[in-house]
Each structure stands twice: as structure tokens, then as C-alpha cells.
C-alpha positions in Angstrom: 0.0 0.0 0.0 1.2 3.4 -1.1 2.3 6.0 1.6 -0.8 8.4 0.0 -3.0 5.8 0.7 -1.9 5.0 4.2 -2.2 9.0 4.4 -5.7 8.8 2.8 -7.0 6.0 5.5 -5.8 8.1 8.2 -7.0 11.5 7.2 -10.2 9.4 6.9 -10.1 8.0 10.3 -9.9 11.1 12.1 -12.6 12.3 10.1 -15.2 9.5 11.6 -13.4 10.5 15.2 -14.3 14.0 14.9 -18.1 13.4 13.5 -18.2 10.7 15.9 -17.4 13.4 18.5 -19.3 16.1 16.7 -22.6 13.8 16.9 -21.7 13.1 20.2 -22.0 16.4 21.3 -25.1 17.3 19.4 -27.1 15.1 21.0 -25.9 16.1 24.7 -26.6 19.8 23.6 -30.1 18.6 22.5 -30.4 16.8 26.0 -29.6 19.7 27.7 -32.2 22.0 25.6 -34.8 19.7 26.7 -34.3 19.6 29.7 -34.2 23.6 30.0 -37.5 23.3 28.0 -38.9 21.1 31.1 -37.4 23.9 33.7 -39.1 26.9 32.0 -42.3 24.7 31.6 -42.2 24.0 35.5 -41.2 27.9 35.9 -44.2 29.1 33.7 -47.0 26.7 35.8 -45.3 27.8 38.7 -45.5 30.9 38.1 -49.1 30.8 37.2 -50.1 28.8 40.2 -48.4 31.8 42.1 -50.3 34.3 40.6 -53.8 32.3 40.6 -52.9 32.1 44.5 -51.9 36.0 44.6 -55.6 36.8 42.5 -57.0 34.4 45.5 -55.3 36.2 48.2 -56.5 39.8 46.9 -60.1 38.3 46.6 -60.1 37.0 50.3 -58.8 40.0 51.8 -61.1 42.6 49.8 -64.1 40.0 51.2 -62.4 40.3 54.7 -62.7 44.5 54.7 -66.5 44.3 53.5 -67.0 41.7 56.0 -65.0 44.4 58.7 -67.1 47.0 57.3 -70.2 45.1 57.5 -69.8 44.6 61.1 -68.4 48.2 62.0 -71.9 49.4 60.3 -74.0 46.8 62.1 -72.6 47.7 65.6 -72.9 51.0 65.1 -76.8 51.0 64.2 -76.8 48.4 67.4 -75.2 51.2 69.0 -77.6 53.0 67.9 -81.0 51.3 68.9 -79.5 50.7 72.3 -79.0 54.4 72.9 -82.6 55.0 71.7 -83.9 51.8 74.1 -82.3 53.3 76.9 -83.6 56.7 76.4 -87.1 55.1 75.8 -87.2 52.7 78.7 -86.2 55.9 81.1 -89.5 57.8 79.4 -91.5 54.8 80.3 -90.3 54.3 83.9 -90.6 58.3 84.5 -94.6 57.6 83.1 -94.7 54.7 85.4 -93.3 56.4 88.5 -96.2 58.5 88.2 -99.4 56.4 87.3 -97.8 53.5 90.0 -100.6 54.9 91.9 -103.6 55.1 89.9 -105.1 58.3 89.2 -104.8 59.7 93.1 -102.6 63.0 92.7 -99.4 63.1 95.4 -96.5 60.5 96.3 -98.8 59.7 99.3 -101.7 58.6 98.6 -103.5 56.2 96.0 -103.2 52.3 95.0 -101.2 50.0 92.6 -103.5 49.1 89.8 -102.0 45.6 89.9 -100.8 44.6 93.1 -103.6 47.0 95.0 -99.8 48.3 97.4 -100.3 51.5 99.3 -97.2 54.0 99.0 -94.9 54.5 101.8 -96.6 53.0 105.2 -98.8 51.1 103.2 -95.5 49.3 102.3 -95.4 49.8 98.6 -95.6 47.1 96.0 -96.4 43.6 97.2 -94.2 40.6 96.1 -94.7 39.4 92.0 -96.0 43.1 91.2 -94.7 44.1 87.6 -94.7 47.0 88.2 -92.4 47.4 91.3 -90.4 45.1 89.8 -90.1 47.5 87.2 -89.7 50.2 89.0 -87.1 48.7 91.5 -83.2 50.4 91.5 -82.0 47.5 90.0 -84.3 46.9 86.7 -82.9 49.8 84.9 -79.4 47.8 85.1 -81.1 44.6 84.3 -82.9 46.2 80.8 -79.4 47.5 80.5 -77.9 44.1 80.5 -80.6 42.8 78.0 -80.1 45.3 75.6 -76.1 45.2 75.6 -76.5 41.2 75.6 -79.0 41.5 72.8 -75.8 44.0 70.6 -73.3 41.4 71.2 -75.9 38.5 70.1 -76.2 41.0 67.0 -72.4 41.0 66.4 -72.2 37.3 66.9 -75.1 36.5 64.8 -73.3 39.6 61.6 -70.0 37.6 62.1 -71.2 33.9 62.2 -72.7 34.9 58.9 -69.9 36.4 57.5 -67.2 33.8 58.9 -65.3 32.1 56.2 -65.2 27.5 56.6 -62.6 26.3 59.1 -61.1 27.4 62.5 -63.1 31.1 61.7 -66.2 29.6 61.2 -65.6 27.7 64.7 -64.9 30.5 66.6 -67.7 31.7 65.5 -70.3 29.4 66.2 -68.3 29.3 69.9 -69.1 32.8 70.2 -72.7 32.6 69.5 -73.6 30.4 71.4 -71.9 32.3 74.1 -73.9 35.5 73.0 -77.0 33.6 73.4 -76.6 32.0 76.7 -76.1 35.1 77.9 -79.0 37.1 76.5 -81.0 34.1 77.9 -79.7 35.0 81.5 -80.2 38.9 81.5 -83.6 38.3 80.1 -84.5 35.8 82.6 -82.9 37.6 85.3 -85.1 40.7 83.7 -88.3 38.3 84.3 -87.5 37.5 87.7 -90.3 39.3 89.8 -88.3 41.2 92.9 -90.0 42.7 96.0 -89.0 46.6 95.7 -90.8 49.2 97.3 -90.8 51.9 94.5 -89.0 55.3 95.2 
């Protein structure tokens, strides 16, 4: 064999080595673009899992504010109705204080339309009377109690409504129940006849 051909075969050799080598390396550069096409994929479904969570996130806290709001307005207008039950409930024991009596004119004199009590000596209201029982120095505290149980049954009942499922939800129910209990109790205690002699 002729040294051109021995030259030829060898100039051919290194020719497969380095397509060999070239092919090679083509296919790890097309492994490596795939697998950066799988990262970005991940990044992009990430990313719009992040922002469907972020769109989430601005709709739960603009629902908590109206919620807020919603229950700043209702306990204000409970605020409201208690100031006006109070101020009504003082009108209608100043009316009673002064038919307690009946019709007779003077703090002295004259009978209880229900109970048939005399004033002062006559020792006043008997025992049951609705009306001294009304008019005793503890049942304006006791209507009192009724109607600020009655604002915090309100506000229990605006945010067990309102509450979102879960541990809020929970905590709400808890704290109606609580709110109701204890309007139960001051209008109970409210019911309970007491022996007062009016002043």
C-alpha cells in the first residue's frame, strides 16, 4: 500500500473520530435544551399557580374588609338602637313612677293598679308586682344588660354569617352560642319578679 493511501486512511479515520465526536456532542446539547425546555415549563406553571394564588389572596382580603365594614356598620346601628332603648325605657319608667298609683294625685296617697300596694306606710308594691319590679333600683341595670346582651348576640349572629369554613367559622359558632346564653340569663334575670318598694 502506497504512503498516499496509508495517508488517505488516516485522514479518513480522524474524520469519523471527529463526526463521531461532533454527533456526540449534538445530542448532549439537545439533551440539555430539553431539559431547559422542562425547567421553563415548570417555571411558567409555577408561576401561574403563584399568581392564581396572589388573585386568590387579593379576593379574600377585599371579602375580609366588607366583611369588617359590614360589622363596623351593624354595631354602630346596634349602637344605635341601644342608645334609643335606653332613652325610651327611662321615658316609660318616669310615666310609670307617676301612674304607679292610679289616678290619686301626690307621692302619698293612691293604690297599685295591679298589686292594690299603698305607698310609703302602706309598704309599697307587694311581692310578683310588675310593676315594682319595674320600678325597682336594679331593673334599669337589668334592661341595660338585655339590651347590651342582645348588641353582642347582634355581632355574633353579623360575624357567624360572615365567617369564612374552618377554624373562623368555629370561633364563630363558639361565640354565638356564648352571645345567646347570655342574653338568655339577662332576660331571665329581667323576668325575675323582685319585692321593691318603689322610690
Amino acid at each position: 500500500m502506497s504512503e498516499a493511501t496509508l495517508q488517505w486512511h488516516g485522514e479518513e479515520d480522524r474524520l469519523e473520530r471527529r463526526i463521531t465526536y461532533l454527533v456526540a456532542r449534538l445530542a448532549a446539547a439537545n439533551e440539555r435544551a430539553e431539559a431547559a425546555g422542562r425547567e421553563r415549563d415548570d417555571a411558567q406553571g409555577m408561576m401561574l399557580i403563584a399568581e392564581q394564588r396572589e388573585r386568590e389572596a387579593v379576593q379574600e382580603l377585599a371579602a375580609t374588609r366588607q366583611r369588617k365594614d359590614a360589622l363596623h356598620t351593624r354595631a354602630i346601628a346596634a349602637e344605635d338602637e341601644r342608645d334609643e332603648a335606653v332613652a325610651s325605657s327611662a321615658a316609660m319608667r318616669k310615666a310609670l313612677e307617676t301612674a304607679q298609683w292610679g289616678d290619686h294625685q301626690g307621692p302619698d296617697c293612691g293604690m297599685c293598679p295591679e298589686c292594690e300596694g299603698e305607698p310609703n306606710d302602706g309598704f309599697g308594691h307587694f311581692q310578683g308586682c310588675s310593676i315594682g319590679a319595674a320600678l325597682a333600683p336594679n331593673a334599669g341595670k337589668a334592661l341595660l344588660a338585655v339590651v347590651q346582651s342582645a348588641v353582642r348576640y347582634c355581632e355574633a349572629m353579623a360575624y357567624y354569617e360572615t365567617a369564612a369554613d374552618g377554624m373562623d367559622s368555629a370561633n364563630a359558632q363558639h361565640g354565638l352560642d356564648a352571645a345567646q346564653e347570655d342574653l338568655e340569663e339577662s332576660v331571665a334575670a329581667l323576668a325575675t319578679p323582685q319585692a321593691k318598694e318603689a322610690t
